[in-house]
Each structure stands twice: as C-alpha cells, then as structure tokens.
C-alpha positions in Angstrom: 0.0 0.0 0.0 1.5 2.8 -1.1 0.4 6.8 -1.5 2.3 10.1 -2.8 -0.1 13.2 -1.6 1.0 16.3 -3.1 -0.6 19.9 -2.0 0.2 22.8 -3.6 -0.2 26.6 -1.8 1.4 28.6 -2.5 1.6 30.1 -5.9 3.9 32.5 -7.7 1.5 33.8 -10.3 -2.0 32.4 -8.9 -4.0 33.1 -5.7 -2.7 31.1 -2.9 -4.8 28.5 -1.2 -5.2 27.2 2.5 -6.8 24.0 2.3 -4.0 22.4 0.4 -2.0 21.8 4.1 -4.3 20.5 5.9 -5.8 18.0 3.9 -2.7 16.5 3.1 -1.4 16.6 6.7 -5.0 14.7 7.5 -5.5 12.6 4.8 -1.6 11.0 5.4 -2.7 10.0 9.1 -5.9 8.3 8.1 -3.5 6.4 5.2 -1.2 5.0 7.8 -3.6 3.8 9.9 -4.6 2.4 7.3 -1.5 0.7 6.6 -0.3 2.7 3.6 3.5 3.7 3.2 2.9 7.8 2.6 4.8 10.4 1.0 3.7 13.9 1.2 5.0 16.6 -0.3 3.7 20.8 -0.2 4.2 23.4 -2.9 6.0 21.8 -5.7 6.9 23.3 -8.9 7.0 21.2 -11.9 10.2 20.0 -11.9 9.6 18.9 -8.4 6.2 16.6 -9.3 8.0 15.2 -12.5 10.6 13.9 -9.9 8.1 13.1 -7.4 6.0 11.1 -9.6 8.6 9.2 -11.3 9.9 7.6 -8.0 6.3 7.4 -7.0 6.1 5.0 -9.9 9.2 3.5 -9.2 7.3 1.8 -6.1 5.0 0.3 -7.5 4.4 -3.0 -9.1 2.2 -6.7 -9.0 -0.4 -6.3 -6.3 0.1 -3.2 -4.8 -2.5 -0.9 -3.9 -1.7 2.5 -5.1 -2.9 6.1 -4.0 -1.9 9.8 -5.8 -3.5 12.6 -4.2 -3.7 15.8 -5.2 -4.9 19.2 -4.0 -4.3 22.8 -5.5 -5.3 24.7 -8.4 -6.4 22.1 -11.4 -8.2 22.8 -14.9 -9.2 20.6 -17.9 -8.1 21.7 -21.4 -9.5 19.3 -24.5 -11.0 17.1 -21.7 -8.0 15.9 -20.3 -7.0 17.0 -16.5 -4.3 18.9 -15.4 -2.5 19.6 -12.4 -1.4 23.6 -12.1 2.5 23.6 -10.4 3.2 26.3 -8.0 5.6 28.1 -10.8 3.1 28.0 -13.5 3.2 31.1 -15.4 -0.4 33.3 -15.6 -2.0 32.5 -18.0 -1.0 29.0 -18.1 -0.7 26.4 -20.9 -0.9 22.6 -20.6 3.0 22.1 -21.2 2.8 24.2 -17.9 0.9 21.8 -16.0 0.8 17.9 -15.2 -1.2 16.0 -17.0 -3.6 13.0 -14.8 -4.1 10.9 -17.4 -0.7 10.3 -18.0 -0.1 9.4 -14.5 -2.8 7.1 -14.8 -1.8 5.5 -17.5 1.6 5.0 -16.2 0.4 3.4 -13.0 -2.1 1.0 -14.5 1.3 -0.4 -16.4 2.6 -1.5 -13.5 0.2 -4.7 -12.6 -0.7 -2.9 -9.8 -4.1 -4.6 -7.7 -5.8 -0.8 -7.6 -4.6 2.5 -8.4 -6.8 5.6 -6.9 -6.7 9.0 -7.9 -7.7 11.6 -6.1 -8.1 15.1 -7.4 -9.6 17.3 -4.4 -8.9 20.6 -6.9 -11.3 22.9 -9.2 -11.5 21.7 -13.0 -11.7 25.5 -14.2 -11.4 26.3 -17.9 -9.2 29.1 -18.9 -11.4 29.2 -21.6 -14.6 29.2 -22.4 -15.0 25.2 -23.8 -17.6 22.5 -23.8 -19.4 20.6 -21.1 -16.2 18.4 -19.6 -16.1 15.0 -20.0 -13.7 13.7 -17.3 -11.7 10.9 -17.9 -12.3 7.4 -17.9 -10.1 4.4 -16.6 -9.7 2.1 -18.5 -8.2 -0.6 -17.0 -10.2 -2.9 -14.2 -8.5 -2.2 -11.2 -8.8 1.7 -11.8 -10.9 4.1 -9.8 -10.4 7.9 -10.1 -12.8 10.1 -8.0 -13.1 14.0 -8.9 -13.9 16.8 -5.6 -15.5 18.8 -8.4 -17.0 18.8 -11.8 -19.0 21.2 -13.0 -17.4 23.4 -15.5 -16.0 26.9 -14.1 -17.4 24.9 -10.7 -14.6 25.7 -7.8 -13.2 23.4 -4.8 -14.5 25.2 -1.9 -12.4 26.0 1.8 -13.6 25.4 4.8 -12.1 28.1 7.2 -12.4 26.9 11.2 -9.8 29.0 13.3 -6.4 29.0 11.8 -7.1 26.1 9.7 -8.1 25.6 6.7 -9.7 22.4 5.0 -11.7 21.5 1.6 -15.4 19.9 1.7 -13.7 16.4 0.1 -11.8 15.9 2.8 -14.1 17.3 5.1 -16.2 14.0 4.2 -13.5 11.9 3.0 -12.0 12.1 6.2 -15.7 10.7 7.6 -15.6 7.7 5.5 -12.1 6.6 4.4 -11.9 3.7 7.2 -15.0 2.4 6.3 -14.4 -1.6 5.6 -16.4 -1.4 1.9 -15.6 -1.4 -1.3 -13.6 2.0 -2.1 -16.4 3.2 -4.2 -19.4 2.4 -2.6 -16.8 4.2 0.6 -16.5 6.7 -2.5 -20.4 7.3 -3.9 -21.1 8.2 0.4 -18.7 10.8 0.4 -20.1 12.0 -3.0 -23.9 12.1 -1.6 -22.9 13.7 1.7 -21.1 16.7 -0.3 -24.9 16.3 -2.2 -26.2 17.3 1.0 -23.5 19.8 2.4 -25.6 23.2 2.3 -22.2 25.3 1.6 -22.3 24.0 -1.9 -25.4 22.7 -2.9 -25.4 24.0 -6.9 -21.9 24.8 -6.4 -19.7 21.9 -6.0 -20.0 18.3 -7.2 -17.7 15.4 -7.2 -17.3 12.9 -9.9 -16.6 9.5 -9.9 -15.2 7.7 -13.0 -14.1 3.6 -12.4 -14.3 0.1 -13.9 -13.6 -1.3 -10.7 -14.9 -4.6 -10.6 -13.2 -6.5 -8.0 -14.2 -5.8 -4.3 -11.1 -3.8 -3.3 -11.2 -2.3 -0.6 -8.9 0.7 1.2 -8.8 -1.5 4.8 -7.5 -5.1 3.2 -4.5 -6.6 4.5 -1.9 -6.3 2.1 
C-alpha cells in the first residue's frame, strides 16, 4: 500500500490557497492507519512533481494498492486534467501543467491490484469550452474520483480558526476507514457533499471507475 499526496499553496502567479495543508497533513494519518507507506509533499513546482512522480512510480508493481492525491489549483483543457504547479506562469498552458491521465496510464502499467486517484482541486477552464467530459479508466482495477465537476465549478475551503480544509476531505475524512468497497466508501462521500448546504449547486464530485473487483482501502496487504 502505497500513497504520494502532493498539496500545492502557495503560488507564484495564482492566488494562494489554504486547504492544500491541511488536507494532506489529515489525509496521510488516516492512510497510515490504514497501513499505507505515505509520502507527502507541499508546494511543488513542476520539476519537483516530474521527480516526485517518477519515484512514485518506481514503487509500485504486481499487487500493490496505489494512491496519488492531489490538492491545489487544477483545470481541464480538451477534456483531459491537469495539475497547475506552483511556478506556472499566468496565463498557463498545458506544457505548464501535469497531465492526470498520463499518470494514470503510467500506474495501470505496473500490474498494480488498484490504483486511486484523487483530485480534491477545481477543474476551471481558462477558456470558455464545452461541457467536460472527465476521464475514464480504462483498466479494471482503476478508480479515479473528482472533488468537483461542474465546468468553471470551484473546490471550496472550509475556514475553522487558523485552519483551513476543503469539503472532500471534510467527508473523506468521515468515511475513508469504512471496511467497503472503495467506491461504494466513494459514492457516500459524494452524496454527503450532495447534502452539504455550503455548496449545494456549487460543487460536485465525480466519480469515473471500472472497478470490478471488491477492493477495498482497509485489506491486509
């Protein structure tokens, strides 16, 4: 079981965030009580998640359970998903960004037993384009769950004190020990955000998997 979580703040050319920290600070403990071997890493540029995600990827092989988690600013371009580094010039291009489909792709070749993505970031278009269509996984063991859809839709902050949190992890966090299958753990988080009056209309998280077997986040590896 293994899990890279990357959260990205602070930005050179974009507003700065503040959930970023905290849900990467929270969702590593629930991981490791879990039982998964986490990595997290805060306000990379892209150099830094190229590197990061290679020796990610270097971890993995036959059987292993693998999570990528990522929270900061995010946009889809020609309806694939990127990932915006914290040194990404305004306005940004894709050959600015990381790309999530590649990094799916390049964990579903490594025989892996489930590979889970977790984008907990806006999909904002820089431009005005058509209705998103998300991605699709294509391989079985493949689940990759959105904290947002809706086109120009953002990821909203939950401000409590001095801290700072997102409404994924804000239910995430409520389910993600749950001993079920990680999307029906998945599809509860997704109706509770359904309920959440912060961001009812605003908000709404996507799920796209051909998950078959019943993998679970809690199974002894």
């Amino acid at each position: 079981k293994i899990a890279l979580l990357v959260g990205n703040n602070r930005y050179q050319h974009h507003p700065n965030l503040m959930a970023p920290v905290t849900d990467v600070f929270e969702l590593s403990l629930l991981l490791e009580q879990l039982g998964f071997q986490v990595v997290s890493l805060l306000d990379l540029n892209k150099a830094e998640m190229v590197t990061a995600v290679s020796r990610f990827l270097q971890l993995l092989g036959k059987g292993v359970y693998a999570i990528f988690y990522y929270a900061g600013h995010g946009y889809e371009h020609s309806g694939r998903n990127y990932m915006v580094p914290v040194d990404a010039p305004q306005p940004y291009a894709p050959e600015n960004c990381i790309s999530v489909q590649r990094i799916l792709q390049k964990m579903q070749q490594q025989q892996t037993a489930l590979n889970l993505i977790l984008l907990d970031t806006c999909r904002k278009c820089q431009q005005a384009l058509s209705h998103p269509q998300g991605f699709v996984c294509h391989r079985k063991v493949s689940t990759s769950p959105y904290s947002c859809r809706s086109e120009d839709a953002e990821a909203y902050e939950l401000q409590d004190g001095e801290f700072s949190s997102g409404i994924f992890m804000k239910y995430l966090k409520k389910h993600i020990l749950q001993e079920k299958k990680v999307t029906h753990m998945l599809e509860d988080v997704l109706e509770d955000i359904g309920r959440d009056p912060l961001v009812t209309g605003k908000q709404v998280m996507e799920i796209k998997h051909t998950l078959k077997e019943a993998r679970s986040l809690t199974d002894p590896i």
